[in-house]
C-alpha positions as CSV (number, residue, x, y, z in Angstrom):
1,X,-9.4,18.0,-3.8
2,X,-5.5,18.3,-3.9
3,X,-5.3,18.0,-0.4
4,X,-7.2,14.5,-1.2
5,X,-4.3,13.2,-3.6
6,X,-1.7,14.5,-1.7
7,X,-2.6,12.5,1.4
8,X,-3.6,9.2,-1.0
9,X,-0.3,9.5,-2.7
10,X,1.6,10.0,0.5
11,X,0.0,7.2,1.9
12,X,0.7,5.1,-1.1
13,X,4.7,5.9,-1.0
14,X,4.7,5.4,2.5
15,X,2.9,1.7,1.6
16,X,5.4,1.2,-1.0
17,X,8.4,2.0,0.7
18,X,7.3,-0.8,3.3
19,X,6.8,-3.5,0.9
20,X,10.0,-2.4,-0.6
21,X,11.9,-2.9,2.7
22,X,10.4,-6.3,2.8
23,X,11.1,-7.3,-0.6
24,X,14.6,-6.5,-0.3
25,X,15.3,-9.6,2.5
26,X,15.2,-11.5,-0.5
27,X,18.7,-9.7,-1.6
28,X,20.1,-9.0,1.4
29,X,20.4,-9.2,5.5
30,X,21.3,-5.6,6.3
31,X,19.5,-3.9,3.2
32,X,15.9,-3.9,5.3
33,X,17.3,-3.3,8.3
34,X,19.1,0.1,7.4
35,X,16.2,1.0,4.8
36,X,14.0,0.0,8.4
37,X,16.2,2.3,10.6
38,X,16.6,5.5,8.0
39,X,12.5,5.6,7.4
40,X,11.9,5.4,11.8
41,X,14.2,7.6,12.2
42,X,13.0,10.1,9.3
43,X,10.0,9.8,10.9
44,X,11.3,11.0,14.0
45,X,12.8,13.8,12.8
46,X,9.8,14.9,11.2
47,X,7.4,14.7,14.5
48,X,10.3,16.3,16.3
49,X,10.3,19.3,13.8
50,X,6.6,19.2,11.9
51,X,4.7,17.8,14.9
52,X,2.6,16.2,11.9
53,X,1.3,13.1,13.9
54,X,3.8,11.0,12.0
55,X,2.7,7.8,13.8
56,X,0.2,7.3,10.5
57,X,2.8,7.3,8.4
58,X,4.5,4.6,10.5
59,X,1.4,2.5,10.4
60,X,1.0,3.0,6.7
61,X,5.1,1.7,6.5
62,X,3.8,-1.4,8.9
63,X,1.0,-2.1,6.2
64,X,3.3,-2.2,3.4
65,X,6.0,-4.8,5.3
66,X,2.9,-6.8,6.1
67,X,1.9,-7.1,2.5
């Protein structure tokens, strides 16, 4: 059951973060780009340590910037 909401709310912030990256074009040019950058490269980092199949979270990120 915890395992449940951990993985929904993960997915959510994940969403979240995306939308936020593409909201923030309204404000600025390099804002998305380095929010888009740090999050990739996070990601990254965390398959290169966690080997935690972080591609989902990438697709959950793509979701959000498509909302």
């Amino acid at each position: 059951m915890i395992k449940k909401l951990y993985l929904f709310f993960t997915k959510l912030i994940h969403i979240l973060c995306g939308f936020l990256t593409a909201y923030s074009t309204e404000f600025s040019i390099i804002l998305p780009i380095l929010m888009f950058l740090i999050f990739v490269l996070y990601e990254v980092d965390e398959e290169f340590h966690l080997r935690d199949e972080s591609y989902a979270d990438i697709r959950d990120y793509a979701i959000g910037l498509y909302l």
